[in-house]
Rosetta silent file (secondary structure, phi, psi, omega in degrees, C-alpha in Angstrom):
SEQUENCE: XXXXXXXXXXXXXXXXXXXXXXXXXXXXXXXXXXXXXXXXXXXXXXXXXXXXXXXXXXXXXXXXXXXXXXXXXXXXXXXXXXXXXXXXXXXXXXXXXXXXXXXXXXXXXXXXXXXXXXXXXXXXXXXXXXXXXXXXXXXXXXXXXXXXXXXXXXXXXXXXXXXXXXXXXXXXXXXXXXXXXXXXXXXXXXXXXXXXXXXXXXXXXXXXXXXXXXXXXXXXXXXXXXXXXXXXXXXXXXXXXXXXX
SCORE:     score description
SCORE:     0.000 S_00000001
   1 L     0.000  129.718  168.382  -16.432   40.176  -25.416 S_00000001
   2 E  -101.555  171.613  159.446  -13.385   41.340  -27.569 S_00000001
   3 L  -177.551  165.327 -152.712   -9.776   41.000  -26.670 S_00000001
   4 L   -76.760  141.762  170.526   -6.656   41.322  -29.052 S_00000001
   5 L   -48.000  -16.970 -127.415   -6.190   37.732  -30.600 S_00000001
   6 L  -125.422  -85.203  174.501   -2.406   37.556  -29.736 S_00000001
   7 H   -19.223  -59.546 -172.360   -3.688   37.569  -25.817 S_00000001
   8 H   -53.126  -30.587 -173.263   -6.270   34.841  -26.625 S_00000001
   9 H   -70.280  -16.368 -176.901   -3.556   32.654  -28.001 S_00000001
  10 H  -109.267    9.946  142.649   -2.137   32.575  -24.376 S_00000001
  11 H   -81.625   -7.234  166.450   -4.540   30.867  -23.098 S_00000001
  12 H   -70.931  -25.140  140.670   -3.767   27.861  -24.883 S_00000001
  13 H   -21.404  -61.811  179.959   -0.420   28.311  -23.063 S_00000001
  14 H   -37.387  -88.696  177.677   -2.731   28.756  -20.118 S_00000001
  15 H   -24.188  -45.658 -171.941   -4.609   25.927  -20.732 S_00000001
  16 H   -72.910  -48.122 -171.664   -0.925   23.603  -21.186 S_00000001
  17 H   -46.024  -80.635  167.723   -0.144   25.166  -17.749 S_00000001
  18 H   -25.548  -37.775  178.892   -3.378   23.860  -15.883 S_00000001
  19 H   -59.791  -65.729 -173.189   -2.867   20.464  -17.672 S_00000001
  20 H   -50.403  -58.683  159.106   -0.099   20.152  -16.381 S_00000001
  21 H   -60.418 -135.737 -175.538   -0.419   20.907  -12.491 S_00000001
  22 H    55.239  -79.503  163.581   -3.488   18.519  -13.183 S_00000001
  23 H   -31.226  -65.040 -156.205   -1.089   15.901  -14.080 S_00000001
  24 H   -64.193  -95.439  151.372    1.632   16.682  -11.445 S_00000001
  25 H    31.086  -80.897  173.170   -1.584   16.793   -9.013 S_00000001
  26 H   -42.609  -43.691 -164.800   -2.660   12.889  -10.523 S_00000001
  27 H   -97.523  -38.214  139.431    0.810   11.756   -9.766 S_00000001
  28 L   -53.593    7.943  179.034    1.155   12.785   -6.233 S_00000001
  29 L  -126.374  -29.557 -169.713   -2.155   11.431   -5.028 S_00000001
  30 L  -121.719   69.229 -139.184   -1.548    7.895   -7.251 S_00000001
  31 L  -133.791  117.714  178.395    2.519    7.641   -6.708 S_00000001
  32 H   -44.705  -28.139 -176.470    3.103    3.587   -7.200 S_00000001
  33 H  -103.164   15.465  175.234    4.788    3.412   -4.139 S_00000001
  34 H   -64.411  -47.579 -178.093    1.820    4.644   -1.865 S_00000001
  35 H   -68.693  -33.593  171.349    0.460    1.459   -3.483 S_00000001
  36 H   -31.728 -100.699 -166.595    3.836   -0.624   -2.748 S_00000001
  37 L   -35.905   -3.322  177.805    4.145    0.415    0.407 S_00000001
  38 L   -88.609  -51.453 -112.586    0.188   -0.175    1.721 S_00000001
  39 H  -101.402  -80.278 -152.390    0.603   -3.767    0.076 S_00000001
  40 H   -55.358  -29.197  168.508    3.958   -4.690    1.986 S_00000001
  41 H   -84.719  -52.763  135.986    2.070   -3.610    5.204 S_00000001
  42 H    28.176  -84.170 -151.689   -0.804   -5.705    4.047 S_00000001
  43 H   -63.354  -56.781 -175.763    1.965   -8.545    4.246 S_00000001
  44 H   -28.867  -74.191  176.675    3.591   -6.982    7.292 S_00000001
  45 H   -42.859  -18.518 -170.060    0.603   -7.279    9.153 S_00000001
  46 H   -90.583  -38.081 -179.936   -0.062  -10.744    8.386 S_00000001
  47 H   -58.676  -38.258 -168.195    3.465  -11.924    8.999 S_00000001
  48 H   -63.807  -36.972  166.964    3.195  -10.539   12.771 S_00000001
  49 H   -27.541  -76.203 -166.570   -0.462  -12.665   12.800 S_00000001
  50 H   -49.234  -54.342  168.083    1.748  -15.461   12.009 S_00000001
  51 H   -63.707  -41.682  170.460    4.526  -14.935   14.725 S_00000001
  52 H   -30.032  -67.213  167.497    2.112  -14.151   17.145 S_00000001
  53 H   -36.902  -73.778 -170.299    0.515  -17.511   16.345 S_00000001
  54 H   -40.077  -58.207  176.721    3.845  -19.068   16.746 S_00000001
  55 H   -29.164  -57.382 -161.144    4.839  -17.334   20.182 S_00000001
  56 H   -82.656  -38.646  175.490    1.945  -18.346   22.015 S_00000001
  57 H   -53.678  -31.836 -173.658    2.159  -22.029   20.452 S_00000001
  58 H   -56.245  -65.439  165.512    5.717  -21.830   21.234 S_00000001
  59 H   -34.989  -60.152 -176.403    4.753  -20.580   25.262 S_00000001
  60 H   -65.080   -1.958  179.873    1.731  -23.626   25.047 S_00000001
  61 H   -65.818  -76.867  165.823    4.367  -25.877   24.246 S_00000001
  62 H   -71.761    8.477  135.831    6.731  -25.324   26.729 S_00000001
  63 H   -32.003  -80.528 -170.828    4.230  -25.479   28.958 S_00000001
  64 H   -86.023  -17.514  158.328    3.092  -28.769   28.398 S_00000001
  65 H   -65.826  -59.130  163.794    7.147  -30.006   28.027 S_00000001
  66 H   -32.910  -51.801 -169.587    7.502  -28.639   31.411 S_00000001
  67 H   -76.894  -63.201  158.481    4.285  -30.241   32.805 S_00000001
  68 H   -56.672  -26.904  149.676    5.165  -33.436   31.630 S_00000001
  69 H   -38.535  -35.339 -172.783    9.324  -33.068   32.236 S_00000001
  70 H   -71.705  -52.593  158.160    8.063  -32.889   35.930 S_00000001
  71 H   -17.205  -84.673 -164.844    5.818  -36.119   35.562 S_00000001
  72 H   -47.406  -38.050 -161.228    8.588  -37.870   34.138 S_00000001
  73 H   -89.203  -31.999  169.919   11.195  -36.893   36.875 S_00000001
  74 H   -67.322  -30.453  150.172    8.399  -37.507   39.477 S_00000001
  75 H   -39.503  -92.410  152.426    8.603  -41.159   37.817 S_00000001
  76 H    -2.244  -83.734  153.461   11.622  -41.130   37.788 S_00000001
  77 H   -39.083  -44.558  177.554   12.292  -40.591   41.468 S_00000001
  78 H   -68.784  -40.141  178.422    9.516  -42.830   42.564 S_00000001
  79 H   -47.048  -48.508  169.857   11.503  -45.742   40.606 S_00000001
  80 H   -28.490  -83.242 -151.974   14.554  -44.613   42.486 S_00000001
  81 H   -55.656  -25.962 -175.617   13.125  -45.163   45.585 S_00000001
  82 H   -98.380  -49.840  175.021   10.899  -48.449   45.113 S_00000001
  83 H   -52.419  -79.756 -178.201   14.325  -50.080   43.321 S_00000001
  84 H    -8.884  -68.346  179.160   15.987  -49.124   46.446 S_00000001
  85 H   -55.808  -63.583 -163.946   13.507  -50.356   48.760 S_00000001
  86 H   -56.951  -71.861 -172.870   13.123  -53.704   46.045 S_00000001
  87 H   -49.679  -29.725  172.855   17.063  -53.973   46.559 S_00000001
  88 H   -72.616  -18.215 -172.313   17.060  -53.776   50.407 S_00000001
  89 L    55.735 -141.579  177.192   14.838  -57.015   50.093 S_00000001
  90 L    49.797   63.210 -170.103   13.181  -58.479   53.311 S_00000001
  91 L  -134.106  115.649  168.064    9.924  -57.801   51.539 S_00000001
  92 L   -56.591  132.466  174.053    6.814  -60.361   52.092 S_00000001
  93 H   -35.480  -53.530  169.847    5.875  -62.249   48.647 S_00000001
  94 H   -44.822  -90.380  144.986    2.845  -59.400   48.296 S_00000001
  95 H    15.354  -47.346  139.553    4.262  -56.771   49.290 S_00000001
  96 H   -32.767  -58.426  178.757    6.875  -57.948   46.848 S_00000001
  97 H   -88.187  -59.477 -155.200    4.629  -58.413   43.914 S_00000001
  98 H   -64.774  -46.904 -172.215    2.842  -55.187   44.277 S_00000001
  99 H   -53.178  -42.545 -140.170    6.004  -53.528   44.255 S_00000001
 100 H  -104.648  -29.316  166.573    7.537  -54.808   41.749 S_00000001
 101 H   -70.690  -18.999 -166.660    3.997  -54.571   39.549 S_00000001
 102 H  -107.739  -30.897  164.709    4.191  -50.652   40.338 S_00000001
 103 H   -41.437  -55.929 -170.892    7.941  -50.561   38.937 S_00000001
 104 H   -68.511  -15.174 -159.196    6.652  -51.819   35.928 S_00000001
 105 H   -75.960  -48.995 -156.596    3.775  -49.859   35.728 S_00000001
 106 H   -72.686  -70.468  174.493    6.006  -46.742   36.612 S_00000001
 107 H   -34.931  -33.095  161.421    8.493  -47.894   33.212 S_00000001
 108 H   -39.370  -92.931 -154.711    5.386  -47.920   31.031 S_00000001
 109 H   -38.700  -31.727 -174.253    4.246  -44.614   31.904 S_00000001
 110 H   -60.727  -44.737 -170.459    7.511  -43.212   31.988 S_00000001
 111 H   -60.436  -40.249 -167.464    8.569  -44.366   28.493 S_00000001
 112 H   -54.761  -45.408  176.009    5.235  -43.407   27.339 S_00000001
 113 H   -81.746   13.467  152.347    5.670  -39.290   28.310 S_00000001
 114 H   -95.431   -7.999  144.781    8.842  -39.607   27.172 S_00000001
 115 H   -48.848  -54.894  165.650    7.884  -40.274   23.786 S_00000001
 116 H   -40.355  -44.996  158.597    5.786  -37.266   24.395 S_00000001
 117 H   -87.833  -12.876 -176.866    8.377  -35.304   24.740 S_00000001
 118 H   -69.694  -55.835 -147.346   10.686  -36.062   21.822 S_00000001
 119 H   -52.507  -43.254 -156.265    7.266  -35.683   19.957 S_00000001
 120 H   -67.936  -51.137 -161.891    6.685  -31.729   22.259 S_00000001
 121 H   -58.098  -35.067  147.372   10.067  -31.348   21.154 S_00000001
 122 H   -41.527  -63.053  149.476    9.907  -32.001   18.061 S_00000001
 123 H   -20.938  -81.954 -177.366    7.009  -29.376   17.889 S_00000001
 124 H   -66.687    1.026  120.399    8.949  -26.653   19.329 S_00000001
 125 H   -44.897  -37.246 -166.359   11.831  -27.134   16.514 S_00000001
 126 H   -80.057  -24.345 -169.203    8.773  -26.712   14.417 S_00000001
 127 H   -87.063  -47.568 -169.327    7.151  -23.255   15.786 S_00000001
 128 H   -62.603  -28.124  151.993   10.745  -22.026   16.497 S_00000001
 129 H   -65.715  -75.136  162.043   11.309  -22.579   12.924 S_00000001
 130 H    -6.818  -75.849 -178.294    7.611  -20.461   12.121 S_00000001
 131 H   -47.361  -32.110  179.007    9.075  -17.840   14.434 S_00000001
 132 H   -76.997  -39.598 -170.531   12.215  -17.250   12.718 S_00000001
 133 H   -49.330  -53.583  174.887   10.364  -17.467    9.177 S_00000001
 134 H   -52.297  -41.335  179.607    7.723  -14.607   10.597 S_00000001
 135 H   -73.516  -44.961 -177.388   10.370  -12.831   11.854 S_00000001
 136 H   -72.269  -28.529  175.276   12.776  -12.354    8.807 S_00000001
 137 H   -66.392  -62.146  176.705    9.808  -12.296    6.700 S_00000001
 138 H   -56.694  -30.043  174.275    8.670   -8.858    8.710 S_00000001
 139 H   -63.955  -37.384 -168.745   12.503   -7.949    8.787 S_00000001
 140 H   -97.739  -27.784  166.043   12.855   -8.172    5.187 S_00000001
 141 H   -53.293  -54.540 -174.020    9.127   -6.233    4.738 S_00000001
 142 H   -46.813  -64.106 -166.612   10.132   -3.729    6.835 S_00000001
 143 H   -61.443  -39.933  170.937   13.334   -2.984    4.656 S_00000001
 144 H   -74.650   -6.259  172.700   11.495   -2.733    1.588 S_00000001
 145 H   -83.453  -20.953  160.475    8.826   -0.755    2.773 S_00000001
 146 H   -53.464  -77.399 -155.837   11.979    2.052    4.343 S_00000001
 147 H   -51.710  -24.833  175.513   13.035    1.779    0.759 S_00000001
 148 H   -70.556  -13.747 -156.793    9.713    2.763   -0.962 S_00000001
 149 H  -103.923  -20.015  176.375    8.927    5.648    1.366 S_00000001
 150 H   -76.406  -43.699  175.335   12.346    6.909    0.437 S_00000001
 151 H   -73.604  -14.390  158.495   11.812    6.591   -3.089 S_00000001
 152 H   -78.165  -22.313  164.595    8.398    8.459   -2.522 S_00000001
 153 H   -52.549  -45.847  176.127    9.579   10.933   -0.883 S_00000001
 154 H   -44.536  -78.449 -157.674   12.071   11.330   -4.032 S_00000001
 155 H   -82.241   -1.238  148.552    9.449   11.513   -6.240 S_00000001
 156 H   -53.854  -38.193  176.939    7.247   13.790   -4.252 S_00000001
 157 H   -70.737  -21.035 -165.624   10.237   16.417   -4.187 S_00000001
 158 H   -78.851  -64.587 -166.832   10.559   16.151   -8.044 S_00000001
 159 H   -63.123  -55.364  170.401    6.676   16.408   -8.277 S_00000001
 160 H   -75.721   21.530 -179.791    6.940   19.341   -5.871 S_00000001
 161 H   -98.447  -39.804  161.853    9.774   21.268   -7.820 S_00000001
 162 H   -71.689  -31.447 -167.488    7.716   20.652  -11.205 S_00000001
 163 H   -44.418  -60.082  174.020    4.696   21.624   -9.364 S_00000001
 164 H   -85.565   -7.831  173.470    6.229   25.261   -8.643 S_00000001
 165 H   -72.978  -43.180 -172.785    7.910   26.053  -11.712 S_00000001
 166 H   -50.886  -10.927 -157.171    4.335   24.860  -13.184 S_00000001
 167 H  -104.018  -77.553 -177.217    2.400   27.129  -10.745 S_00000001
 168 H   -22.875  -68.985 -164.205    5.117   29.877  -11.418 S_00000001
 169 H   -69.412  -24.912 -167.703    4.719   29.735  -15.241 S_00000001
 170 H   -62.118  -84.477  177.224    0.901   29.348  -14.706 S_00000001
 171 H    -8.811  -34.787 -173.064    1.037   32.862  -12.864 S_00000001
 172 H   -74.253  -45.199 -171.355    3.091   34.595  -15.459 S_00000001
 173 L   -81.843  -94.511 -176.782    0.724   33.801  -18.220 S_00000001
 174 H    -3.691  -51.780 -156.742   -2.440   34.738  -15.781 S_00000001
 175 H   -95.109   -1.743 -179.019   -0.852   37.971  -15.283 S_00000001
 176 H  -116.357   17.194  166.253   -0.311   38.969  -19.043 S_00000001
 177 L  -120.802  163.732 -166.438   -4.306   37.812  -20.076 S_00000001
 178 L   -66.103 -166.913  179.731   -7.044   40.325  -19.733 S_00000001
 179 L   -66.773  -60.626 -148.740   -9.014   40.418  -16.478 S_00000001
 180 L   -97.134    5.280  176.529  -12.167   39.776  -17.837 S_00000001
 181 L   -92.768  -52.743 -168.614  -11.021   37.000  -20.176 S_00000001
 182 H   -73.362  -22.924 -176.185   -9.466   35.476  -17.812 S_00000001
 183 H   -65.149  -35.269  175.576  -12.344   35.521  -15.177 S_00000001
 184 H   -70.112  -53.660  150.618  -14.153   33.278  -18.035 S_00000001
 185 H     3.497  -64.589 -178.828  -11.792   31.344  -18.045 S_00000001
 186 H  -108.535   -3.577  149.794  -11.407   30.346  -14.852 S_00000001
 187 H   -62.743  -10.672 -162.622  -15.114   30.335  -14.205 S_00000001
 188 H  -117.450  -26.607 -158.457  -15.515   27.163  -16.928 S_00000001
 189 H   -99.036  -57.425  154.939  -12.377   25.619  -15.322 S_00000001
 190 L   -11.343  -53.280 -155.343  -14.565   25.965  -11.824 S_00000001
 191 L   -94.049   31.442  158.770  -17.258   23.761  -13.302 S_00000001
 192 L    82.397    3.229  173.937  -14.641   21.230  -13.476 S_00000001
 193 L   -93.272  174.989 -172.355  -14.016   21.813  -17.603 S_00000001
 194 L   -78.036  113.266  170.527  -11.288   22.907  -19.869 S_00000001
 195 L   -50.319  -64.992  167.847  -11.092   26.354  -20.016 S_00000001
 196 E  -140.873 -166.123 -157.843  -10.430   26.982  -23.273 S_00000001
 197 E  -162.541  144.509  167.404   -9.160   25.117  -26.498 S_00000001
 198 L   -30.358  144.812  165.296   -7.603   24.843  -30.178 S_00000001
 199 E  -107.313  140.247  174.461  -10.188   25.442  -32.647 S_00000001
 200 L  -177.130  125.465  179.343   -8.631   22.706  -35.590 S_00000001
 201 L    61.598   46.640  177.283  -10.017   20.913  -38.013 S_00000001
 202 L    74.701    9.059 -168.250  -13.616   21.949  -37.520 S_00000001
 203 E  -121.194  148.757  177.310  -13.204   20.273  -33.893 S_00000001
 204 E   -78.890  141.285  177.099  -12.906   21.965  -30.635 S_00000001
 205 L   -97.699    6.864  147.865   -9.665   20.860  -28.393 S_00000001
 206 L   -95.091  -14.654  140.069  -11.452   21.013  -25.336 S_00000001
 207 L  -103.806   -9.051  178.943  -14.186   18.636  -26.038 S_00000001
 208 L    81.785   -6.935 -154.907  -13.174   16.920  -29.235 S_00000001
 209 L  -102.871  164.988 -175.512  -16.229   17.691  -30.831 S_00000001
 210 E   -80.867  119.051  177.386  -17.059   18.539  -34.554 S_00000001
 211 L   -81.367  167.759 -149.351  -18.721   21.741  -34.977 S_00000001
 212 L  -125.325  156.318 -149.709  -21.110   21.514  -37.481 S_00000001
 213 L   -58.052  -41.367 -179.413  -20.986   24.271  -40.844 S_00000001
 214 H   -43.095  -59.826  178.579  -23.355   26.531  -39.568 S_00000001
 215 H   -80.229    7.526  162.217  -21.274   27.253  -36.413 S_00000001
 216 H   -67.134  -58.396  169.481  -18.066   27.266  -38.790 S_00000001
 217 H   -60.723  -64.672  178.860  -19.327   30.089  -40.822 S_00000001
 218 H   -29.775  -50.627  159.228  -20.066   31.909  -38.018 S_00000001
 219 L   -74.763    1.356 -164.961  -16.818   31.855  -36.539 S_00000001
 220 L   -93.076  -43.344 -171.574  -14.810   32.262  -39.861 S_00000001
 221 L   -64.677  -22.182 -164.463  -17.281   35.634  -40.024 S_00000001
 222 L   -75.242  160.549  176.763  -16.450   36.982  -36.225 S_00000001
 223 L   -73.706  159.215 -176.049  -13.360   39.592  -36.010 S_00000001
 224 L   -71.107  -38.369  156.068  -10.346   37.925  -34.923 S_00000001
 225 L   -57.114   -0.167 -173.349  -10.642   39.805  -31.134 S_00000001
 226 E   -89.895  118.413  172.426  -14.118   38.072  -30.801 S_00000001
 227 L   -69.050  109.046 -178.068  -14.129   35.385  -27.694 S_00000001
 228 L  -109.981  150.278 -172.361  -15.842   32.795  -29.242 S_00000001
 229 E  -109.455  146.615 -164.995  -17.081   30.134  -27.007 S_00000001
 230 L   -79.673  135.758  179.099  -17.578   26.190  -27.959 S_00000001
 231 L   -94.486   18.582  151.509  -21.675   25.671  -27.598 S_00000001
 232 L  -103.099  -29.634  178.752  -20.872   22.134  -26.367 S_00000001
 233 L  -124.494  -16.237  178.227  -18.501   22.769  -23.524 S_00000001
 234 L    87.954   25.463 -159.769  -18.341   25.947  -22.908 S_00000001
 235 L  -104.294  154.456  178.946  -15.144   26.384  -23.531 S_00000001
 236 E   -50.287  154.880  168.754  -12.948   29.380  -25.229 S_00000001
 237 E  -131.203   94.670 -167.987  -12.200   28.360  -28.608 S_00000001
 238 L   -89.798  149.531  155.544   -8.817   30.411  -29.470 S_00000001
 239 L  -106.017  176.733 -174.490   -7.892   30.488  -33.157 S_00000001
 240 L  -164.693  173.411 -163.263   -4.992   30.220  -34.781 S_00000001
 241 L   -53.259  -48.828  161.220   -3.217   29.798  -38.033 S_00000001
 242 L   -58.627  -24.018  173.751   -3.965   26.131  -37.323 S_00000001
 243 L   -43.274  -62.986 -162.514   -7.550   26.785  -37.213 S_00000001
 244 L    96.911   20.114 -174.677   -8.202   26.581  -40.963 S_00000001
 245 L  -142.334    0.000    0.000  -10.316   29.497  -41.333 S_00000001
């Protein structure tokens, strides 16, 4: 295949173009704050675990402060009422002792779930404290994860503004290389390779590699319109001034 040398030279243009969307491409799919922002939900999720936890201990608490408040007041009442009774006197010497054995009995028990509750109570300062922690902790998650998706959003519009001048300028050049140049082109860029590349310093700039003398002379011999292609990658090999040859 010939084509005028001048032409060939714009595909390394070309080539800068492609790179480039490539890049822009790389940077929208890996944008740091995709990664932020899963890792604060990560945490998010975990805080609400945590409050969750806390709620229902918080519910089982007051529960069992309730179940035992009632106890105690049922105690409580029954004391009333046997002091009363204890106070009216005219009680037979049994009748007497047993009562007076179930007062005490009743003050035991009494004191005892009322320990039980400073202790419940105590508790339920502690989960209520959890709950606030869980909460502000998701409160404060929350804001930085609104702030990340706003700065991704930023730098998606940036990445899609270079994206179309990058497209644009791609387009420009595409439309000023031949047809059939370009069709190679964009057939070795298919197979997931560089389309084409510097020839400089005996090395190709699409694969790095050193051509070897044989295939040096050859190319030093071809007309300057000759598409010469790299026999490692398959890639264009434009010369240039930089070439050396």
């Amino acid at each position: 295949m010939k084509v005028d040398a001048g032409v060939q030279r714009l595909l390394l243009d070309l080539a800068d173009s492609d790179a480039e969307i490539n890049r822009l491409e790389h940077r929208r799919k890996n944008l740091p704050e995709n990664a932020e922002i899963a890792e604060q939900e990560k945490a998010i999720d975990a805080a609400r675990d945590d409050l969750v936890r806390a709620e229902i201990s918080a519910e089982d608490l007051s529960r069992e402060y309730r179940r035992i408040e009632s106890e105690v007041t049922g105690m409580a009442n029954r004391e009333a009422k046997d002091s009363k009774q204890l106070a009216a006197g005219g009680l037979a010497p049994k009748a007497l002792s047993e009562l007076q054995h179930e007062l005490a009995g009743l003050g035991r028990r009494r004191a005892v779930f009322e320990d039980e509750l400073l202790t419940l109570m105590e508790q339920q300062e502690a989960v209520e404290a959890e709950r606030d922690r869980a909460a502000a902790t998701i409160s404060h998650l929350e804001e930085k994860v609104a702030d990340a998706r706003v700065r991704r959003d930023e730098s998606l519009a940036t990445i899609e503004e270079d994206m179309t001048r990058a497209r644009e300028k791609r387009d420009t050049l595409a439309g000023e290389i031949d047809a059939d140049l370009l069709a190679v082109y964009d057939k070795q860029r298919a197979n997931g390779r560089i389309g084409a590349g510097l020839l400089r310093a005996r090395r190709c700039g699409a694969c790095r590699m050193e051509l070897d003398r044989g295939t040096i002379a050859s190319i030093s011999a071809a007309l300057s319109d000759e598409v010469i292609r790299c026999e490692e990658c398959g890639a264009i090999l434009v010369r240039t001034a930089e070439s050396g040859i």
